[in-house]
C-alpha atoms as a printed R data frame, in Angstrom:
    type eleno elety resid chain resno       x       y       z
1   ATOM     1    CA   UNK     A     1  -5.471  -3.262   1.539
2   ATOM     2    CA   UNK     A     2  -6.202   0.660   0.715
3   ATOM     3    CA   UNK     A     3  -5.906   2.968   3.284
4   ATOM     4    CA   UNK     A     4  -9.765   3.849   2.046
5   ATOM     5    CA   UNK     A     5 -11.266  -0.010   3.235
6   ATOM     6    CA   UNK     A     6  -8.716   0.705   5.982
7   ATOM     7    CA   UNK     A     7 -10.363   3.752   7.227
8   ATOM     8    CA   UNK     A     8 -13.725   2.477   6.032
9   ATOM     9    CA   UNK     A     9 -14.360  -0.529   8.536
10  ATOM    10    CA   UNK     A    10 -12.585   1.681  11.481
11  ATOM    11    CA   UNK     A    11 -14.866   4.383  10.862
12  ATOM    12    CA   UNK     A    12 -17.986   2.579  10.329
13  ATOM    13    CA   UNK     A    13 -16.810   0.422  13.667
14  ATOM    14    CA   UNK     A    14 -16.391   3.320  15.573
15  ATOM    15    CA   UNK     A    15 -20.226   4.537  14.736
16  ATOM    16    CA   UNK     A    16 -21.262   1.869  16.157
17  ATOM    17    CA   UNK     A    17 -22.953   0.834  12.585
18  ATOM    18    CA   UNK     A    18 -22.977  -2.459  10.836
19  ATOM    19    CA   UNK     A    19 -22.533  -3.372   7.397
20  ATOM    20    CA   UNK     A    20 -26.001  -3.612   6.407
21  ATOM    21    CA   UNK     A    21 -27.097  -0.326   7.896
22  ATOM    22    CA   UNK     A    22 -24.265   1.300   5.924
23  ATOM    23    CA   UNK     A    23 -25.436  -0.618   2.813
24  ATOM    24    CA   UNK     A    24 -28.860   1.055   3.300
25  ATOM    25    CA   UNK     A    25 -27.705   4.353   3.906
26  ATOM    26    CA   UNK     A    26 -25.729   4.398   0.547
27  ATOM    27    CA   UNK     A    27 -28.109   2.078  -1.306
28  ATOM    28    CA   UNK     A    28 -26.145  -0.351  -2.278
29  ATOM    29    CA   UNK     A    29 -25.833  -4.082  -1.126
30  ATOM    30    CA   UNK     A    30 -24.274  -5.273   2.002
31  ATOM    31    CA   UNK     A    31 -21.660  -7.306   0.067
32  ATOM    32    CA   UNK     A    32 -20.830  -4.019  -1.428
33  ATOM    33    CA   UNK     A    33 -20.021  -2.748   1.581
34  ATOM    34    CA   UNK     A    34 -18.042  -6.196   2.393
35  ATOM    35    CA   UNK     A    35 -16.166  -5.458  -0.715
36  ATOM    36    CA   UNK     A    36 -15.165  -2.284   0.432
37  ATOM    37    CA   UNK     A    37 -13.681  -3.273   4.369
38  ATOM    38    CA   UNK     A    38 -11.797  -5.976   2.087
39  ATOM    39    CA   UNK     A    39 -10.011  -4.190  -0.162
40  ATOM    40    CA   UNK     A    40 -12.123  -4.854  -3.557
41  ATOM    41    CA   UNK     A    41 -13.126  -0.690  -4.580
42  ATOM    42    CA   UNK     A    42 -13.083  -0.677  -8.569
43  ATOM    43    CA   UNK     A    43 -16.636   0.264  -8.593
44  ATOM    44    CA   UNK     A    44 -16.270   2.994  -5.745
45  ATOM    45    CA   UNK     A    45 -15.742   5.982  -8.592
46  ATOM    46    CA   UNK     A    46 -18.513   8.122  -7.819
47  ATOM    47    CA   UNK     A    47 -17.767  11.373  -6.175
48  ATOM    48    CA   UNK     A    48 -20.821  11.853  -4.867
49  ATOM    49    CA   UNK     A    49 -20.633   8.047  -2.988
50  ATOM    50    CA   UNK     A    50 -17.453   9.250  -2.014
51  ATOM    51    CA   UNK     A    51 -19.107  12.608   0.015
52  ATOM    52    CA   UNK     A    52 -22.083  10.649   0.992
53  ATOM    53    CA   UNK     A    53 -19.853   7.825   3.262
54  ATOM    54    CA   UNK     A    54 -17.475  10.989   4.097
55  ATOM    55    CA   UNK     A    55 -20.755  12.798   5.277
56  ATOM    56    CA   UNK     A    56 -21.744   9.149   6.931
57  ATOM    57    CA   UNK     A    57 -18.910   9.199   9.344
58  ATOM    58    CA   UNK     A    58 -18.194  12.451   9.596
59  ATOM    59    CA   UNK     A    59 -14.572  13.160   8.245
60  ATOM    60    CA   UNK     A    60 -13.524  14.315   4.877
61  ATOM    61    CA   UNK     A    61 -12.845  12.630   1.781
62  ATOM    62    CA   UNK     A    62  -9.204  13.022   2.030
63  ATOM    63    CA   UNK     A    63  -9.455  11.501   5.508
64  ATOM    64    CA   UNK     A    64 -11.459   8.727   4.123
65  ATOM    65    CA   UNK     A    65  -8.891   8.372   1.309
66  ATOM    66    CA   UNK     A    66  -5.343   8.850   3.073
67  ATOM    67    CA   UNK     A    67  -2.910   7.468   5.571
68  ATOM    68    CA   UNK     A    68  -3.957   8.219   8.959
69  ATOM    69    CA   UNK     A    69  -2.220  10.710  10.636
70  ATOM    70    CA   UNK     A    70   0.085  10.347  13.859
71  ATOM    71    CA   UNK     A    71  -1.365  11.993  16.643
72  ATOM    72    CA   UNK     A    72   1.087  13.599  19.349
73  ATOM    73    CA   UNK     A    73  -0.535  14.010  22.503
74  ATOM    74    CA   UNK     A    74   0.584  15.829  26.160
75  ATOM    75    CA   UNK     A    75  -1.761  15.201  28.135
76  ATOM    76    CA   UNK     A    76  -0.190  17.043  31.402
77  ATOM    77    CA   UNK     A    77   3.055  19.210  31.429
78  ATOM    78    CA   UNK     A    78   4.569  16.813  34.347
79  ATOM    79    CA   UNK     A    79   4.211  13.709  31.492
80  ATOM    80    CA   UNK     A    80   6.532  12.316  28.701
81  ATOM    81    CA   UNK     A    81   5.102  13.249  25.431
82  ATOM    82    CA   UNK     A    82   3.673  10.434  24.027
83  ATOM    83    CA   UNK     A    83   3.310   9.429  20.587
84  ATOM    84    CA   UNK     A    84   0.674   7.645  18.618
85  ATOM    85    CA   UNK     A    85   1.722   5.529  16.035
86  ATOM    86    CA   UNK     A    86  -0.481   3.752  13.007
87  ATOM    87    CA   UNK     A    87   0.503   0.493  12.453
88  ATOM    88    CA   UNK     A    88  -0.162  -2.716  10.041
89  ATOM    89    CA   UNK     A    89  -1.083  -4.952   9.096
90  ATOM    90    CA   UNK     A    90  -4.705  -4.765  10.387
91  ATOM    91    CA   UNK     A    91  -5.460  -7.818  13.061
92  ATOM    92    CA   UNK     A    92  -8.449 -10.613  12.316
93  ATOM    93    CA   UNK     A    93 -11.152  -7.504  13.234
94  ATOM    94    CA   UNK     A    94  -9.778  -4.780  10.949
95  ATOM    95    CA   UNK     A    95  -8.600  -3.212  13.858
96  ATOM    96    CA   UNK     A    96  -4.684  -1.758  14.578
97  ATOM    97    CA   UNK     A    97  -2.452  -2.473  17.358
98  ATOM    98    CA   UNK     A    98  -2.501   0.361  19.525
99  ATOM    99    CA   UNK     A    99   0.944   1.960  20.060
100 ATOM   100    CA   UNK     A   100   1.995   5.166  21.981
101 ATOM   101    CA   UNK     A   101   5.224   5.196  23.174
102 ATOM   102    CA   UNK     A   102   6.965   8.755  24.786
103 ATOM   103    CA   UNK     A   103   9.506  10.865  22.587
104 ATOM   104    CA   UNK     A   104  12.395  10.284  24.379
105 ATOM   105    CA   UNK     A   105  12.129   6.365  23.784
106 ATOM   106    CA   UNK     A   106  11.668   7.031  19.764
107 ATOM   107    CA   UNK     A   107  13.688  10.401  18.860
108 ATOM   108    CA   UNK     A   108  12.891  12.793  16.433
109 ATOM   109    CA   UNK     A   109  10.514  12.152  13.269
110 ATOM   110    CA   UNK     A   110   7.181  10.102  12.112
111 ATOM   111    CA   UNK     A   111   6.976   6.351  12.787
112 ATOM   112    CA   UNK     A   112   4.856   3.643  11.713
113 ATOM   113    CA   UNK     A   113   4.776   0.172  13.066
114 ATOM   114    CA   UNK     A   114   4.412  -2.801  11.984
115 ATOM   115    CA   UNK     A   115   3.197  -6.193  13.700
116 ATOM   116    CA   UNK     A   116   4.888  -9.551  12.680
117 ATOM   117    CA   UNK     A   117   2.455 -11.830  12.668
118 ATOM   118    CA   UNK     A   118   3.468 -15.242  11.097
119 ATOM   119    CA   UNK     A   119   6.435 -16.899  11.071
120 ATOM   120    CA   UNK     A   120   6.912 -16.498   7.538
121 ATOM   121    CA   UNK     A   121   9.323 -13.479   7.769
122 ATOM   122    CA   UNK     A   122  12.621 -14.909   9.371
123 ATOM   123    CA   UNK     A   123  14.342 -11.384   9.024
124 ATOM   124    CA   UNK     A   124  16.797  -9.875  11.626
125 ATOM   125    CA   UNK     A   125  16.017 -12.272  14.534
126 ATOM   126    CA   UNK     A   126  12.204 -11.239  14.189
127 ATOM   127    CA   UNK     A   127   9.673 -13.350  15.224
128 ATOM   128    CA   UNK     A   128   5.868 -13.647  15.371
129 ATOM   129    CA   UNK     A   129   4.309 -11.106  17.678
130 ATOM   130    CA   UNK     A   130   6.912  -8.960  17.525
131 ATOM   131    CA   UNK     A   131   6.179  -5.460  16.653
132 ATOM   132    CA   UNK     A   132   9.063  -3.099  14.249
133 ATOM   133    CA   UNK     A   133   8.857   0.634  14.944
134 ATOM   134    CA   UNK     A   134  10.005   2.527  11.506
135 ATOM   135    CA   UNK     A   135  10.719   6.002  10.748
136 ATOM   136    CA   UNK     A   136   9.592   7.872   7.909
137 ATOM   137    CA   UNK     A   137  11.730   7.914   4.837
138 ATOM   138    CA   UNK     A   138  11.856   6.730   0.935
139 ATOM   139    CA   UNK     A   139  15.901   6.522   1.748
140 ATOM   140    CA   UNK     A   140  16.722   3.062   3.444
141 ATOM   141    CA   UNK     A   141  19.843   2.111   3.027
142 ATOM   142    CA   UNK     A   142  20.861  -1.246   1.543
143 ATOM   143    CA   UNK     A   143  21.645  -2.984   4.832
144 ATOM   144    CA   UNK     A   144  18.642  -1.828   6.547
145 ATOM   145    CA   UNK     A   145  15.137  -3.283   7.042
146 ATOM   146    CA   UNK     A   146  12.684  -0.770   4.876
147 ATOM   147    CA   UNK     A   147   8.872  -0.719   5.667
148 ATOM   148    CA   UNK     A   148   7.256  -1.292   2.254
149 ATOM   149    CA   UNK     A   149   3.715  -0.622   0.390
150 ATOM   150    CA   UNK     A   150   3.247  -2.777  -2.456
151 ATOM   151    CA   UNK     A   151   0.020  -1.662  -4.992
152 ATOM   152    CA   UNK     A   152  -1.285   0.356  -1.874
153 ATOM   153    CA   UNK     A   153  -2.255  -2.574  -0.394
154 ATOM   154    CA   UNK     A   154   0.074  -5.328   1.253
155 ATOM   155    CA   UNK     A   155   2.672  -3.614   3.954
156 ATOM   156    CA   UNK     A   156   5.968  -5.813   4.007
157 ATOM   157    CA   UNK     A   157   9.443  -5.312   5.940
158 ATOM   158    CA   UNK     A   158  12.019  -6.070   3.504
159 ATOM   159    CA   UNK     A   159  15.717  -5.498   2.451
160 ATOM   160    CA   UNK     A   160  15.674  -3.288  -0.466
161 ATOM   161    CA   UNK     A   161  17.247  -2.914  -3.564
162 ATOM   162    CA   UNK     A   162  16.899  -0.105  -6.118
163 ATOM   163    CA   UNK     A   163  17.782   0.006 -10.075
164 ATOM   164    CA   UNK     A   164  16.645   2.151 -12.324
165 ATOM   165    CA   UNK     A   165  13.604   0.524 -13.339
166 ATOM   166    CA   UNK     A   166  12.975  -2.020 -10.945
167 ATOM   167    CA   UNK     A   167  12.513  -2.695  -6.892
168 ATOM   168    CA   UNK     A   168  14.120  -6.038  -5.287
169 ATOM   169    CA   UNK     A   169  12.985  -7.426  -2.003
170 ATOM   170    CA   UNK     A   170  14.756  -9.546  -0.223
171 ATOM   171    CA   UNK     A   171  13.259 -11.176   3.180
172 ATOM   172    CA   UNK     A   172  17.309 -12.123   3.790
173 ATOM   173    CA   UNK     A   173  20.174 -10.662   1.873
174 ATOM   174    CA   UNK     A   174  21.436 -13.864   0.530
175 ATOM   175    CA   UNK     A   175  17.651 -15.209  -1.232
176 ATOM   176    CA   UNK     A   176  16.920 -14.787  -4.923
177 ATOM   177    CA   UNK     A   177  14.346 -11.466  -4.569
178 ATOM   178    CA   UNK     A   178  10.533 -10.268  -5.466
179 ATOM   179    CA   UNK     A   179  11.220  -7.508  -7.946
180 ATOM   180    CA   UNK     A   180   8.762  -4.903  -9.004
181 ATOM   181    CA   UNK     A   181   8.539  -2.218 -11.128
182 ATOM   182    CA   UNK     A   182   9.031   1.415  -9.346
183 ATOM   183    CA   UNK     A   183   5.655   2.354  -9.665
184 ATOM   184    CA   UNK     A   184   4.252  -0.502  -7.679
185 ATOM   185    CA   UNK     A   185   6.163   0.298  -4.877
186 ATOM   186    CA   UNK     A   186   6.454   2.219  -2.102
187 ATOM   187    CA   UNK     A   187   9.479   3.016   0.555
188 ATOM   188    CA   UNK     A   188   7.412   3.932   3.537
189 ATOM   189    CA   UNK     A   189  11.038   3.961   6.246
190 ATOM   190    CA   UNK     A   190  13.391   2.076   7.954
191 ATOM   191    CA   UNK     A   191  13.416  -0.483  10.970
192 ATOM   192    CA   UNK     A   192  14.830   1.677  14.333
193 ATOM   193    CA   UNK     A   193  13.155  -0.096  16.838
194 ATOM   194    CA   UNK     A   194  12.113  -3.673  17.452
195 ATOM   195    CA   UNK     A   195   9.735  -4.802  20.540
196 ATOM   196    CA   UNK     A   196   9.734  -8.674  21.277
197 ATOM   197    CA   UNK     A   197   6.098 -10.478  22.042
198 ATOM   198    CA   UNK     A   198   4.342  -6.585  21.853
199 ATOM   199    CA   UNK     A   199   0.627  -7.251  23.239
């Protein structure tokens, strides 16, 4: 999923506004705007849609379009800093776990997490409901669990391997691997944390 229907359905959410209101607004249908929370945007290539759902939910278009940031809070001088991280994959409302944990308990850098949630990935003793804290980096190391973005749209945790055309993922070192072309993929960091049954 793009970080645009991402931000979409969380902004439109957090207005308060449903899908057919939003439809209105841009004139366009409400299946449209379905198309958009799910991922489907081929026909979004009009600037000035762009600035009119931008203007909607008041943020930019680069917010609309990008990542969302992490957002480092200190509420009072006496408190830990605490740290709030984006995570994926989205849960059955389009909606991210919530995750602040304080500085000292994640170190230095930008995380991401990321929520198993079937028990289709039997990697490093993880299980379903357990949530991965990552660190920012394209460098992962061979060994190590790497946080991955395939197409901009489907986050996986995978072993990865590098050539000079080509990206193999392995969901345990000794399977045959998915391999992609470079371009398709991206090395968002590396497993450094791992919480067990994170509600």
């Amino acid at each position: 999923m793009s970080y645009f229907s991402v931000n979409f359905k969380r902004l439109r959410k957090q207005k308060g506004l449903t899908q057919a209101q939003v439809a209105a607004y841009l004139g366009v249908t409400k299946s449209t705007i379905s198309n958009y929370e799910s991922g489907y945007v081929e026909h979004l290539d009009s600037h000035e849609k762009l600035a009119r759902i931008a203007e909607l939910f008041g943020v930019t278009i680069n917010e609309l379009l990008n990542e969302p940031k992490i957002t480092v809070t200190t509420p009072d001088p006496e408190k830990p800093e605490l740290v709030e991280i984006p995570s994926f994959p989205l849960d059955r409302n389009g909606e991210r776990a919530k995750i602040a944990l304080t500085r000292d308990v994640l170190g230095k850098g930008e995380f991401l997490g990321f929520r198993i949630i079937d028990e289709s990935l039997k990697i490093g003793r993880l299980e379903q409901g357990d949530m991965v804290i990552c660190l920012r980096t394209e460098n992962v190391p061979e060994d190590e669990l790497a946080l991955v973005l395939i197409e901009k749209r489907t986050h996986l945790l995978r072993y990865v391997k590098e050539d000079a055309d080509n990206i193999f993922l392995f969901t345990e070192k000794s399977r045959e691997p998915t391999v992609y072309p470079k371009d398709k993929v991206d090395i968002l960091g590396k497993a450094v944390k791992k919480f067990c049954n994170f509600n």
